[in-house]
N, C-alpha and C positions, 0 to 999 in steps of 0.2 A: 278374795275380794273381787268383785265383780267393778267394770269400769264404770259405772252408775254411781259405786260407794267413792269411785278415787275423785271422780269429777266435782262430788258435794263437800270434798276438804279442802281446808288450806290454812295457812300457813299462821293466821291471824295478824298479819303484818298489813296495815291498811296501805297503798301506795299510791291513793288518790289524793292529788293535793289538796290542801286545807280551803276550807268554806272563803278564807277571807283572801284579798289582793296584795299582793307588795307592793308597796307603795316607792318609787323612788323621786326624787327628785337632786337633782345637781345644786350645788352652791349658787345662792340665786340673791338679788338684794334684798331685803327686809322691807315693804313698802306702807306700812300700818302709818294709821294716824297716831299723834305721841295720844298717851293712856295717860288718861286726869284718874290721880288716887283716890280712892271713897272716902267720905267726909263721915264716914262712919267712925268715932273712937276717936280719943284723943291722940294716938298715934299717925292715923290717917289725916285728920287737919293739920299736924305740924309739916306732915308732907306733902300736902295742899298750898301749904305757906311757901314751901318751899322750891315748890314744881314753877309757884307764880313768879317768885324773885327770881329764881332762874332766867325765866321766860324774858323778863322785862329788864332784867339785869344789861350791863355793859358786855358780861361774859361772852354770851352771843354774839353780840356783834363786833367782840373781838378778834372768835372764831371766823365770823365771817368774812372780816376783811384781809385773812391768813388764808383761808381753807373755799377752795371749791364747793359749793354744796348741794346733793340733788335736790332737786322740785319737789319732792317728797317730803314728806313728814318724819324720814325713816332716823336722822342722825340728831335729831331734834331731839325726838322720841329716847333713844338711845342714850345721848347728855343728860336728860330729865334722868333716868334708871341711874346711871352711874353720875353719882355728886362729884367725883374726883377729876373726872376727867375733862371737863373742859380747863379748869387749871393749867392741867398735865399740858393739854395740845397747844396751851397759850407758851407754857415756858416750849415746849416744842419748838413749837414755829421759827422762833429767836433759834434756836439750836440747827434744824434744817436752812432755815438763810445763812448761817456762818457755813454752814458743810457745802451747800449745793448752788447757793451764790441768791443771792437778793431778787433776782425776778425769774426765779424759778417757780413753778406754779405748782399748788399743794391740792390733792382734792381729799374730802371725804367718801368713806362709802360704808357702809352696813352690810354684809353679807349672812347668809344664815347654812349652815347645814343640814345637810340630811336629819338630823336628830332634834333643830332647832335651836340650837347655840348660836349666838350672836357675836358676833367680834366686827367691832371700828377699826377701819382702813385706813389708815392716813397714807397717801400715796403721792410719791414725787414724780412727777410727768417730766420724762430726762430726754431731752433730742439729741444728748450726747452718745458716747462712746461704753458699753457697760463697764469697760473696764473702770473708766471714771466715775459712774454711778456705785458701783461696788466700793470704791474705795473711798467717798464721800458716806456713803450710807455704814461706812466698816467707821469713819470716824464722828459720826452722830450716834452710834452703838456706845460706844467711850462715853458720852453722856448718858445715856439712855439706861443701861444694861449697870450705870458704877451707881445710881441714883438708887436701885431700888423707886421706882417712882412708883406713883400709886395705880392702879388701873392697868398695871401690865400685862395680868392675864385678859384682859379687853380688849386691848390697844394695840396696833400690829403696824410698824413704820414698813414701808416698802417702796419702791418704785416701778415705775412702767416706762419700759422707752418705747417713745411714737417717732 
């Protein structure tokens, strides 16, 4: 074999990376406008019907006079997708005031993953001690966790100390 013949083989193993980009991005917040269901099918107008009572409902403004909320459209949005959960966050809220005391301050948030899965934040803003926040958040768990409530693979109680 002459070096001519060795130099025109190989291995068939390509080790040029692929045509396309990895794309990454970090856990980042959700900032969409809330999505109005198609009015196509009698399926989609019941949850048209539904999207609207929401909206104009007292639920919301239940919510809000519990929960921090961003400028965004993002936890709106989110409530509208999941019917269960503003309920949930209403009996919540009663549950986080006994644990973490009455003018503790609750916010929402929407975060999304790398993959695009979405999970609601409910987060206690604690200027306390963690040891205390743990042990308040350990006994709103005893509600939370004995309930089976609905929405729990959504919904994610946690805190932040500032």
């Amino acid at each position: 074999m002459t070096n001519a013949n060795l130099a025109a083989q190989d291995s068939g193993n390509c080790w040029t990376p692929p045509p396309y980009e990895f794309v990454y991005r970090s856990v980042q917040e959700y900032t969409d406008r809330p999505r109005r269901p198609r009015s196509a099918g009698r399926v989609c107008g019941l949850e048209n019907e539904s999207a609207t009572s929401f909206e104009s409902s007292s639920l919301l403004e239940d919510i809000r006079k519990n929960f921090v909320m961003p400028s965004d459209f993002s936890v709106e949005t989110f409530l509208t997708e999941h019917r269960s959960l503003p309920q949930t966050l209403i009996e919540g809220a009663t549950h986080l005031k006994e644990c973490f005391g009455p003018d503790t301050i609750f916010r929402l948030l929407v975060t999304a993953d790398e993959a695009g899965s979405r999970t609601l934040y409910a987060v206690v803003i604690w200027p306390g001690d963690v040891r205390d926040a743990r042990a308040a958040l350990a006994k709103f768990d005893d509600w939370w966790l004995a309930g089976s409530q609905p929405g729990m693979g959504y919904l994610t109680f946690t805190y932040e100390l500032v």
